[in-house]
N, C-alpha and C positions, 0 to 999 in steps of 0.2 A: 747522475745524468740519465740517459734515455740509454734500453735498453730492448733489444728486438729478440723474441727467442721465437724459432720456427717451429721446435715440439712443443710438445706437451709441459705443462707444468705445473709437479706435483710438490707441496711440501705438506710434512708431516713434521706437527707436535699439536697436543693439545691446549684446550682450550685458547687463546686469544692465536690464532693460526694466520692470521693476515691485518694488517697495521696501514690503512690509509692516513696519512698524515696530512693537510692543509693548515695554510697559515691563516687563515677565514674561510676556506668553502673546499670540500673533497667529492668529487664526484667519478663513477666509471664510465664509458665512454663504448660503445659498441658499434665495431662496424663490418656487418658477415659479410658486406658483400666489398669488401675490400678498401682500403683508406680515400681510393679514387672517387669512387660511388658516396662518399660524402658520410657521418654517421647516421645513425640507424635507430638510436636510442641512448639513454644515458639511465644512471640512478646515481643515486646520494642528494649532498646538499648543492643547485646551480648555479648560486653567487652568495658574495659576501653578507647581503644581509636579508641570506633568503635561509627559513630555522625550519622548512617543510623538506622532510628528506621524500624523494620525489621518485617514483617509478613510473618514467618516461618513455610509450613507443610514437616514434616522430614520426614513421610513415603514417602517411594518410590514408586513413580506411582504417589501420592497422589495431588489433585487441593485444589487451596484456590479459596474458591466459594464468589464471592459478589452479594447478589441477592435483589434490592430496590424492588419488588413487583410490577413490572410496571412503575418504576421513570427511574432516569438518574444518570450514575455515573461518575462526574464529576474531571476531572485531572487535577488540576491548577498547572501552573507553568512546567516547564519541565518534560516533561515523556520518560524515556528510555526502551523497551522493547529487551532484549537480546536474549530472546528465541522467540519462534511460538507464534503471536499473533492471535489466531482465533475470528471472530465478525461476528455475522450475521446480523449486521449494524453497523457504526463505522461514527462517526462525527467528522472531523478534523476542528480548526477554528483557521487558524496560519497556520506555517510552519512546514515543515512531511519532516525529514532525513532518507531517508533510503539509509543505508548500502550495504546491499545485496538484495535479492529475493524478489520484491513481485507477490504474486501468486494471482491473481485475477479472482474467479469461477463463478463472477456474472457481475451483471451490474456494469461499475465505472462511476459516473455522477460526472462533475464539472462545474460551469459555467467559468473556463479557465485553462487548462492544461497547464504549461511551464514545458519544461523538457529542462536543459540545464546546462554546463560546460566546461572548460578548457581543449581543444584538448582530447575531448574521443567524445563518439558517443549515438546515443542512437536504439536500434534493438527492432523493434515492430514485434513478432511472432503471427500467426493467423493461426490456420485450417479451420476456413472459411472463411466468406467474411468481410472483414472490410470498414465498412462504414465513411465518413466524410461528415456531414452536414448542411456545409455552405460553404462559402468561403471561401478556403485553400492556403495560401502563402507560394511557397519555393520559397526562397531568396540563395538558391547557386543548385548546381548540382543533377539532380532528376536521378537517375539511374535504370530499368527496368532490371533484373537479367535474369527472368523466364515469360513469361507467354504473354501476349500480354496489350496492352490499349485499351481501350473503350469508349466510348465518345456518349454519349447520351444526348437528351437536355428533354426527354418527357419517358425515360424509356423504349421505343422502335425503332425501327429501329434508331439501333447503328452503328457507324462506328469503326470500328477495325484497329488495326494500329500493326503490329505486324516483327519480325525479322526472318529470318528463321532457324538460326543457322548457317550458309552460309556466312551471309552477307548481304545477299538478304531482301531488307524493301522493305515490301507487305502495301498498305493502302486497305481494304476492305469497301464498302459502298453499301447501297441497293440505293441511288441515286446518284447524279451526284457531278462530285470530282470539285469544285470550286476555280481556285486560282485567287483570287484577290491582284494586288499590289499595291500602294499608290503612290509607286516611278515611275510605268508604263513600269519596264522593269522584266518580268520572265527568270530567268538565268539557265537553265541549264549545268553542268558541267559534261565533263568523268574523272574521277579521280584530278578532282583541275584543270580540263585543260578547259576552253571554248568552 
């Protein structure tokens, strides 16, 4: 039967120290602000043929805090986050599906990014300046939208290579414009014609 205790309550023995028993679903039931005020949260299993053991805060607004005190809290096994995951560090060590958004406010460091798929694309947005590196391979068509190229080997005196919206391709350089060819012949063309 039901059984109301108004202290505390402690039991001691080891190992298996508390025995929830159901006949198809076991769940705990919490209510701080007293049984009147309705509950507050639940864990375990919440019905017969539900096999998600569930940690439950039913106020609205309300977070479920896990706080190790300076440890590490560790997700074995598949982890799916449905809603906004925020982390002011976050350690992936495996494979990361993401769906939709991610919103990145800080530094993302990996020692190798592949972002890639089955005819779609992938759009890297930036308000500033986006830096690369090391040694960057594109292996099909680089396309320039907006803005100009730049090409520096020491950080200064750049040469500029840029379009005018015309038509008109300007190469700019503070020295001298060098074309060297291997075959021995510089061809230039007006319109595809020789």
């Amino acid at each position: 039967g039901d059984a109301d205790i108004a202290g505390s309550l402690h039991i001691r023995k080891n190992a298996g120290t508390l025995n929830l028993v159901g006949t198809d679903h076991s769940y705990i039931q919490w209510y701080p602000d007293g049984t009147s005020a309705g509950r507050k949260a639940y864990t375990g299993y919440g019905g017969a043929t539900d096999n998600n053991f569930s940690i439950v805060n039913e106020i609205s607004g309300g977070n479920v805090k896990i706080n190790t005190n300076g440890g590490a809290i560790e997700l074995l096994d598949n982890t799916v986050v449905t809603g906004e995951l925020e982390a002011t560090s976050l350690d992936i060590n495996g494979n990361a599906d993401i769906s939709g958004t991610l919103d990145v406010h800080g530094d993302l460091e990996a020692p190798g990014i592949y972002v890639g798929a089955t005819n779609t694309s992938f759009d890297f947005y930036n308000n500033g300046t986006s830096y690369l590196n090391g040694a960057t391979t594109v292996d099909a068509n680089l396309s320039i939208t907006a803005g100009s190229l730049s090409i520096t080997a020491d950080g200064s005196n750049a040469t500029v290579m840029s379009e005018s919206g015309s038509g008109d391709f300007e190469i700019n350089t503070v020295g001298d414009i060098i074309l060297d060819a291997g075959g021995g012949d510089i061809t230039l063309r007006d319109d595809g014609t020789t």
